[in-house]
N, C-alpha and C positions, 0 to 999 in steps of 0.2 A: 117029667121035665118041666122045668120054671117055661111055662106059655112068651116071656119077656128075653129068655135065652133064643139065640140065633147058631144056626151055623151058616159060617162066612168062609169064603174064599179071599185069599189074599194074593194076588200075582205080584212081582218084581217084590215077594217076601223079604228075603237080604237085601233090599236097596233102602235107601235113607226113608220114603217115606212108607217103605211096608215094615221096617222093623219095629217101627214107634207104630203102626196101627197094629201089627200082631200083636205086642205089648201090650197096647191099652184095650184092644177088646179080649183076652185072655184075662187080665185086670178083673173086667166088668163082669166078667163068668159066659161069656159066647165059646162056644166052640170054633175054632179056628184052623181052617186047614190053610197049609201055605205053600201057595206051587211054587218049585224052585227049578233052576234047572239042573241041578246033579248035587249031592249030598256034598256037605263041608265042614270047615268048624263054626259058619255060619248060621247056618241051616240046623246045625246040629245043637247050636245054643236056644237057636227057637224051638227046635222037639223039647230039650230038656225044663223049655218055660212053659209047655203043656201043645203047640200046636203039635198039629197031624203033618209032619212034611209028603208032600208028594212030589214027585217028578216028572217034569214036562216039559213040552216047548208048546209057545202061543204062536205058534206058524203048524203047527199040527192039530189040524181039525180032530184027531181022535183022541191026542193028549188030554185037548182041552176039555172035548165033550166029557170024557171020564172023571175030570177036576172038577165039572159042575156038578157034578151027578148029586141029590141030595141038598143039597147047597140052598140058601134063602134069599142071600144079597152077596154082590162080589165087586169087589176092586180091581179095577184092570187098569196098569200100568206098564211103559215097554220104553226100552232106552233108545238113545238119539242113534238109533241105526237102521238099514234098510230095512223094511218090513210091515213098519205099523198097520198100514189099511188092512194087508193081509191077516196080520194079528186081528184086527180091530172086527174086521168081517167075521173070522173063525170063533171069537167071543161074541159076537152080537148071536151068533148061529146057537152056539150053543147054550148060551141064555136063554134064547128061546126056546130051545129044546126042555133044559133044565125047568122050564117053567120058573125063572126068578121073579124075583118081590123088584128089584133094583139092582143097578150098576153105578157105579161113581169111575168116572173115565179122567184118568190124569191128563189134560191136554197141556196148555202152554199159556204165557197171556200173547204171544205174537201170531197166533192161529187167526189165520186170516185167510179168504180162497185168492187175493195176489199177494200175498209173502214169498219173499225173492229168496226166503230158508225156506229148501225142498219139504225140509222134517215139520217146520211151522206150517207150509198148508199141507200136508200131509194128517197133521193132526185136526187142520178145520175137516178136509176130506172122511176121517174119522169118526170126526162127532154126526155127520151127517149120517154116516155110515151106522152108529147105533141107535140114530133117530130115525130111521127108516124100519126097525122092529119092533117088536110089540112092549118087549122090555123094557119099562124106562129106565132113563140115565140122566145122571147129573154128573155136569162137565166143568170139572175145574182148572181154570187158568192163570194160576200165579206167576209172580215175576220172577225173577233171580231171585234164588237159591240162597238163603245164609250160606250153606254151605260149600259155596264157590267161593268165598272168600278164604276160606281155608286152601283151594287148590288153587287159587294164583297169590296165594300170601308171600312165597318166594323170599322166605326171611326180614317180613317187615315191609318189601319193596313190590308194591302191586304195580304191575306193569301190563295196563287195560287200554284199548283203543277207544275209550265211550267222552272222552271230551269232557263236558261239563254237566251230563248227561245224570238224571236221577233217577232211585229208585228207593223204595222200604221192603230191606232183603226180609224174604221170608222162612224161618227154622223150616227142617223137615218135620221135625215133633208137632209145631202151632198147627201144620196142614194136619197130619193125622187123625187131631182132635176132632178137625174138620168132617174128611174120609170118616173117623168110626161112627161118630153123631148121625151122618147120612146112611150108612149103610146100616146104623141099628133102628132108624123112621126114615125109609127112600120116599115114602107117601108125598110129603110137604115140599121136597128137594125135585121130584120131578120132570125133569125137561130143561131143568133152569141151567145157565152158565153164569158159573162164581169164579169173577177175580179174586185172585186172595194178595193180600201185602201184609209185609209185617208194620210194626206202629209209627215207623217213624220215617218220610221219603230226605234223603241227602243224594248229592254228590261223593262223588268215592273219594275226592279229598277231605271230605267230611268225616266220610268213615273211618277213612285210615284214622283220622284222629282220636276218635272212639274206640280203635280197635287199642290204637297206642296207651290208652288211657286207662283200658280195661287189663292188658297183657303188662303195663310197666314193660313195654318195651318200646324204641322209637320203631314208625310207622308211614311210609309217604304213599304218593301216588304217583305213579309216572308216567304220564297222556301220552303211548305210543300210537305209530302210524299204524292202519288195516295192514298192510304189507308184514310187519314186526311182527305183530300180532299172529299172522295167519304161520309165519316160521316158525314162531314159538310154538304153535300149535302141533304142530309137524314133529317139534322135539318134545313131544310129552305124549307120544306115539296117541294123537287124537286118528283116527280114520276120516278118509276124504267126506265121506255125507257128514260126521261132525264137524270138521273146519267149515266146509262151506254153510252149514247151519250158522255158528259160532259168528265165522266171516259177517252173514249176514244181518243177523241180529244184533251184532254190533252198530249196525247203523239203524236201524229201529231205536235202537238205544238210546242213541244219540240225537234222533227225533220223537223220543220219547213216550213209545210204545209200552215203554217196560214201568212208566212212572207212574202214581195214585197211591190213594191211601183209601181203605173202609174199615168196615167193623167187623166184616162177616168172620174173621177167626175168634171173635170173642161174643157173638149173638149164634153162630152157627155152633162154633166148635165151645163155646164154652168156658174158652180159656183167654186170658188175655196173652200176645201173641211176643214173644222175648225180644227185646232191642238187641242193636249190635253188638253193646256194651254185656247184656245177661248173656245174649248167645258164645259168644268171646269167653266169659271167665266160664260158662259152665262143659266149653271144647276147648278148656287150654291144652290139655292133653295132645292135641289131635293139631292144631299152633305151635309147638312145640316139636313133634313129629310127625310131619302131613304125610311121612313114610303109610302111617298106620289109618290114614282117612280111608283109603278103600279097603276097611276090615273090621267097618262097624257090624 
C-alpha cells in the first residue's frame, strides 16, 4: 500500500460537510470509512463512490470504539442536539484507544465557555474535552453556513432576526478542503483553532442582492424580531435545544461574533473558498427546491 495512502474515519458522513470530505479524500486515493447512523440512499451513494459505510451512534462508547479500530486520522462532527460532550468524551476515548495520528473536531465560531447558546458552549466544553487526551485535534470554527441560505431562502424572501449584522457565509465543500488537508498532515494543524469564513463579509441585504443576481430572480431581506423568528423556528419543526441555540446566536450575530474574513480555506485547504454569487449558481437546484436540501 502507497505509505502516503491513510484510512480515515468520517462521522456525520451524509451531512453537508462529511459528503464533500468522503468525496475528496476517496478522490485523493485514502481509504474512507463513513460512520453513519442506519443505511440509506445516502449512505448508499457513498458505498457506491468506494467508502466503507458502517453503522453507529457517537453516544455509544462501543459503536464508536469499533469505527476507530484501524483507523489513522478521524473527523468528528455531531448536530445541534443534545449530546455532544457525551459524543465528544466517547470519541476522545476512543482515539485514544485507537491510537490515532489526529482528529479535526467541527466546533462553531460562537464556542465560547459564557455563550448564552447551550450547544455554543457546549462545543467550547468539547474542545476542552479532546485536549485533555493524548490525541491531538484541531478545532474548527466557522461561521454561518452557505448553506443556510438555502433554508431560510423562503422564495427569495429571507426573514432573519441579525439587523445589520455581517458575515462571509462559508460552502460546506471550501471547509472540507479544509477537514481533508488536516486529516491527510494532523502534524502542522495540531492543537490549533481555525476560524474559517468564506471570501467576502456583507450584510444579508447585501446578500440577498448577490443571491438575486446570481438566480435572476428578485431577492430581499426582512429584519424580523427574536420573537418572529423563534415561531418560525417552531414551524420548521426545529427542536427546543436548536431554537434556543439559533435564538441565541442570533444576537452574537448581531454583535458580531459571527463576522471576519481570513485566508485559512485557501492556504490550509488549498482552494479558494466560493462567493455567494459561485455558491448560489452552482446549488441552483437546491434554490429552486429546498424540498431536496436535506437529501444531499
Amino acid at each position: 500500500m502507497d505509505e502516503a495512502r491513510k484510512k480515515i474515519l468520517v462521522t456525520g458522513a451524509t451531512g453537508k460537510t462529511g459528503v464533500f470530505t468522503t468525496k475528496i479524500l476517496l478522490d485523493r486515493g485514502h481509504e474512507v470509512r463513513a460512520l453513519v447512523h442506519r443505511m440509506d440512499d445516502r449512505s448508499q451513494r457513498l458505498a457506491d463512490a468506494g467508502a466503507t459505510i458502517v453503522e453507529g451512534d457517537l453516544l455509544d462508547l462501543s459503536s464508536v470504539v469499533s469505527a476507530t479500530q484501524g483507523i489513522d486520522t478521524a473527523y468528528f462532527t455531531y448536530p445541534i442536539i443534545p449530546g455532544l460532550v457525551e459524543a465528544s468524551a466517547n470519541f476522545a476515548q476512543a482515539a485514544k484507544e485507537a491510537r490515532l495520528d489526529g482528529i479535526v473536531n467541527m466546533s462553531q465560531i460562537s464556542a465560547r465557555r459564557d455563550a448564552v447558546s447551550n450547544a455554543a458552549r457546549n462545543h467550547w466544553v468539547a474542545e476542552q474535552v479532546f485536549d485533555q487526551f493524548p490525541v491531538p485535534a484541531t478545532h474548527l470554527r466557522p461561521t454561518f453556513f452557505a448553506e443556510w441560505l438555502i433554508a431560510f431562502w423562503n422564495g427569495g424572501d429571507i426573514r432573519l432576526p441579525f439587523a445589520d449584522g455581517r458575515h462571509a457565509p462559508i460552502a460546506a465543500e471550501d471547509q472540507a478542503h479544509v477537514i481533508a488537508a488536516i486529516l491527510e498532515d494532523p502534524a502542522p494543524h495540531a492543537g490549533e483553532v481555525y476560524p474559517l469564513y468564506g471570501p467576502v463579509e456583507a450584510n444579508h441585504a447585501e446578500i440577498a442582492k448577490k443571491l438575486s443576481r446570481a438566480l435572476g430572480v428578485p431577492a430581499t431581506y426582512t429584519p424580523i424580531s427574536l420573537e418572529d423568528f423563534t415561531e418560525a423556528l417552531k414551524g420548521m419543526d426545529f427542536g427546543d435545544h436548536t431554537i434556543q441555540h439559533l435564538h441565541s446566536v442570533a444576537i452574537d450575530y448581531r454583535n458580531g461574533v459571527f463576522s471576519g474574513t481570513n485566508d485559512l480555506v485557501e492556504r490550509v485547504g488549498k482552494k479558494k473558498p466560493l462567493t455567494v454569487e459561485e455558491f448560489a449558481d452552482r446549488n441552483r437546484e437546491f434554490f429552486e427546491d429546498r424540498s431536496s436540501w436535506n437529501h444531499w
